[in-house]
C-alpha positions in Angstrom: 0.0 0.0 0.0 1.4 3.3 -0.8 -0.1 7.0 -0.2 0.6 10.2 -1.0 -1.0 13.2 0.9 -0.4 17.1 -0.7 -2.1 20.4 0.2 -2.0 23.2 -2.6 -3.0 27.0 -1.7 -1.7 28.9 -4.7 -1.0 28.5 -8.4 3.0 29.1 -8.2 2.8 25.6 -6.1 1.4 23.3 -9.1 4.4 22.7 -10.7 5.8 20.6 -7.8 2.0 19.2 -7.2 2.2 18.0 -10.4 5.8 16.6 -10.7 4.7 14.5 -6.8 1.3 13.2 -8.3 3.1 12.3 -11.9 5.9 10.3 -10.6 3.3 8.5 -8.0 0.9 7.8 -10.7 3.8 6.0 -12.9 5.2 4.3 -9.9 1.8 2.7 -9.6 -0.3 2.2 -13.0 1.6 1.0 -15.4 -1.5 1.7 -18.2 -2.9 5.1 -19.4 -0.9 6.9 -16.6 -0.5 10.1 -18.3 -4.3 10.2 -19.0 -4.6 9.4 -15.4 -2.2 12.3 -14.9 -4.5 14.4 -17.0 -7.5 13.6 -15.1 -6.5 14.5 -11.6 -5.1 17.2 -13.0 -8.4 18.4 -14.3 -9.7 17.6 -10.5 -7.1 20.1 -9.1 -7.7 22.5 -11.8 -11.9 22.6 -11.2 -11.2 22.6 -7.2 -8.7 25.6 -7.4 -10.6 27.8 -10.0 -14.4 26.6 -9.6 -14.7 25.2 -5.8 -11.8 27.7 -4.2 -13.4 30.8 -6.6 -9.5 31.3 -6.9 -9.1 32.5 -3.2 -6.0 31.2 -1.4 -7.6 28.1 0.1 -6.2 24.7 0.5 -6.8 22.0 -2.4 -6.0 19.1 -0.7 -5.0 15.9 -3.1 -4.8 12.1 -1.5 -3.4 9.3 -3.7 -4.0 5.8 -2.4 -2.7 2.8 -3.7 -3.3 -0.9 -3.0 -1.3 -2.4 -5.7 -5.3 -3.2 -7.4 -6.6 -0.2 -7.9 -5.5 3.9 -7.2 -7.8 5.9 -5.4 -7.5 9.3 -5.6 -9.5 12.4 -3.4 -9.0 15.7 -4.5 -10.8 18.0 -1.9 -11.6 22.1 -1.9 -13.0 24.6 0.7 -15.6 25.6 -1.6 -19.4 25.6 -1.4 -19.5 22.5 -3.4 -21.7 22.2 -6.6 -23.5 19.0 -7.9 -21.3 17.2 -9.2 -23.0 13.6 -9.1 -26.3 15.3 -11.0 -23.4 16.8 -13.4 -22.2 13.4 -14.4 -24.7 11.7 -15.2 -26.0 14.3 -17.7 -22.3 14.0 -19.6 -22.9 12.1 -22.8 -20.8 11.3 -25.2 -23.1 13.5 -27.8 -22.0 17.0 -26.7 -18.3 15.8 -26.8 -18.6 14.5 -30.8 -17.3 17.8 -32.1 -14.4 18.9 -32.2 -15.5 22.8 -31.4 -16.6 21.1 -28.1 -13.8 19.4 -27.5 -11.3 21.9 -27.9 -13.2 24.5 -25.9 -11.3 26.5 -23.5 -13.1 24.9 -20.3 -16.0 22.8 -19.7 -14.6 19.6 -20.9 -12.7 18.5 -17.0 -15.9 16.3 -15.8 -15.8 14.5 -18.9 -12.5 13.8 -19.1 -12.6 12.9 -15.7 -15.1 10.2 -16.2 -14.0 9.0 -19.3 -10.1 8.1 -18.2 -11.3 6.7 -14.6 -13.1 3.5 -13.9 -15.3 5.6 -11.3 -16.2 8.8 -10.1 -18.1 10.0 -7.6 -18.3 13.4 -5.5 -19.0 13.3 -1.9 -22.5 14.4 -0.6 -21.6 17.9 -1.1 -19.7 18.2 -4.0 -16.4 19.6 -3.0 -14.4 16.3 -3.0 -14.1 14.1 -6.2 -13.1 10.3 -5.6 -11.5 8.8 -9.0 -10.5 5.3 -8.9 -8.6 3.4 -11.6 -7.7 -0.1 -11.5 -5.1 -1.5 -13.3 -6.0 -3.7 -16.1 -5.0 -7.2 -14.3 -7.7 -6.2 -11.5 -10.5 -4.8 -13.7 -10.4 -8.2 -15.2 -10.9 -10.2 -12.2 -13.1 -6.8 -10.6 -16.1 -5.8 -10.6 -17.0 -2.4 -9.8 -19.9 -2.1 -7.4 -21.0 1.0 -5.5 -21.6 -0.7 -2.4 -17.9 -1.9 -2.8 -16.6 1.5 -2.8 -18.6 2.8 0.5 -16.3 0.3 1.6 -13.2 1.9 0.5 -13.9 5.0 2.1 -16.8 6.8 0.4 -18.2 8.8 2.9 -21.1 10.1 0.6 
């Protein structure tokens, strides 16, 4: 089991953020790391600029590993937003042109959702779980909700 535990208050601290989470993630999934990169990345991004408003406030960013699967938390101090209602109206429809795609912002849920094996936000909606098993254990794995309560999911 490994973990890796950061806190981020300000822009200017991303670039080591970023360097900590990359060489965890390629330390411990071997496939689609750098879109797994991209997608916490996006997580960060949201919570600093969306949940924080921008303010100096903590993001904090939790990777867990169990060798099966990566779990990862990023966290804000914002208000929260509904993020649970927010993926489930993502279809794949909006994302078919390239004008959407290639859009400035507005693309980080889907991303998000399409590179991870689950999402979820807590209860309310500043903390995004994203969990990605490697492809050994999403053979053998199923993914079940109730499962994840069991990992830690505390809404």
């Amino acid at each position: 089991m490994r973990e890796l535990q950061l806190v981020c208050i300000r822009k200017q601290e991303l670039p080591f953020i970023r360097e900590q989470i990359r060489i965890f993630i390629q330390e411990t999934v071997t496939d689609d790391n750098i879109l797994l990169e991209i997608a916490v990345n996006e997580a960060i991004n949201n919570a600093m600029r969306y949940g924080n408003r921008g303010e100096h406030r903590a993001v904090t960013i939790r990777l867990h590993s169990t060798g099966k699967r990566l779990m990862v938390r990023v966290r804000d101090e914002g208000e929260g937003f509904e993020g649970n209602e927010r993926l489930q109206r993502l279809s794949y429809a909006h994302y078919s042109t390239s004008e959407e795609l290639y859009k400035e912002s507005g693309r980080g849920l889907y991303i998000m959702k399409k590179v991870t094996d689950y999402i979820k936000y807590n209860q309310k909606g500043n903390e995004v779980m994203l969990v990605k098993y490697t492809d050994s254990c999403r053979k053998s794995v199923s993914v079940r909700n109730d499962a994840l309560v069991a990992l830690g999911d505390n809404g």
